[in-house]
C-alpha positions as CSV (number, residue, x, y, z in Angstrom):
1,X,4.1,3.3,-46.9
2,X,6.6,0.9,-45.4
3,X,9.8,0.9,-47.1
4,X,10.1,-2.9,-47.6
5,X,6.9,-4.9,-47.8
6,X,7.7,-7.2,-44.6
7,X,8.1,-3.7,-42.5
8,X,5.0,-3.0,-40.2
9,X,3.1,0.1,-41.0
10,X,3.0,2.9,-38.1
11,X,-0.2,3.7,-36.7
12,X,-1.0,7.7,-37.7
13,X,-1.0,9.5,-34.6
14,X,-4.4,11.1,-33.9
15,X,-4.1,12.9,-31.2
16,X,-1.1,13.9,-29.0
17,X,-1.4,15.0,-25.6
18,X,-0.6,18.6,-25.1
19,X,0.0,19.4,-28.9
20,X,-1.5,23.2,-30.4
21,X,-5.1,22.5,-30.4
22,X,-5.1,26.2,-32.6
23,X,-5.0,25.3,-36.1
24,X,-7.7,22.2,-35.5
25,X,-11.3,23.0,-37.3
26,X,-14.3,22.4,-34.8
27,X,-15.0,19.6,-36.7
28,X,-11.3,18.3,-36.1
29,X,-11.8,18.8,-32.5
30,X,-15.3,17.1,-32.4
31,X,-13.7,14.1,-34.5
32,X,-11.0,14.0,-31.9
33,X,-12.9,14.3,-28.5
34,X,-15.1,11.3,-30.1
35,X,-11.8,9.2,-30.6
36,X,-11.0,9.8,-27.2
37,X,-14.2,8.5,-25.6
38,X,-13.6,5.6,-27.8
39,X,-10.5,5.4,-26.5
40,X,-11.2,5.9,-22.9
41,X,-14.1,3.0,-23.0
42,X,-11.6,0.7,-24.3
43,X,-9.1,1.7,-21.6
44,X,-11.9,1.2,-18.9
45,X,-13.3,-2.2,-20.4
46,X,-9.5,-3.6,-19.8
47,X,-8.9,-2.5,-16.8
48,X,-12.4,-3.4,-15.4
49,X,-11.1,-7.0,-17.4
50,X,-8.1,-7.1,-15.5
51,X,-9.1,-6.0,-12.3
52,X,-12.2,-9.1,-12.6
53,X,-9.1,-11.4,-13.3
54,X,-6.7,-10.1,-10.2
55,X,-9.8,-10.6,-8.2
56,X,-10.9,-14.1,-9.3
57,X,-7.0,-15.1,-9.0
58,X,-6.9,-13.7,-5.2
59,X,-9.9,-15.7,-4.3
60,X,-8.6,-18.8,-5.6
61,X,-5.7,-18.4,-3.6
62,X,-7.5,-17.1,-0.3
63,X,-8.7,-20.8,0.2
């Protein structure tokens, strides 16, 4: 919890890269590889977004 009300609360970190994988349950690691992929769509989906934008913006310009 925030220490004043107005303060914005951290995001828990779910995974870090390179951290000691050891002490995770398979369970832990299936959760985790699942939040990944999430994460990895949403990564693709904005750069695919941006890369539509840079290209629409070039072709405007090319007139």
């Amino acid at each position: 919890m925030a220490l004043f009300d107005d303060e914005p609360l951290r995001p828990k970190k779910v995974h870090e890269i390179g951290q000691d994988l050891s002490l995770l349950s398979v369970h832990e690691l299936e959760e985790r590889i699942l939040q990944l992929k999430s994460e990895i769509a949403r990564l693709e989906n904005e750069l695919s977004s941006k890369s539509s934008s840079r290209i629409a913006a070039e072709s405007l310009f090319r007139r």
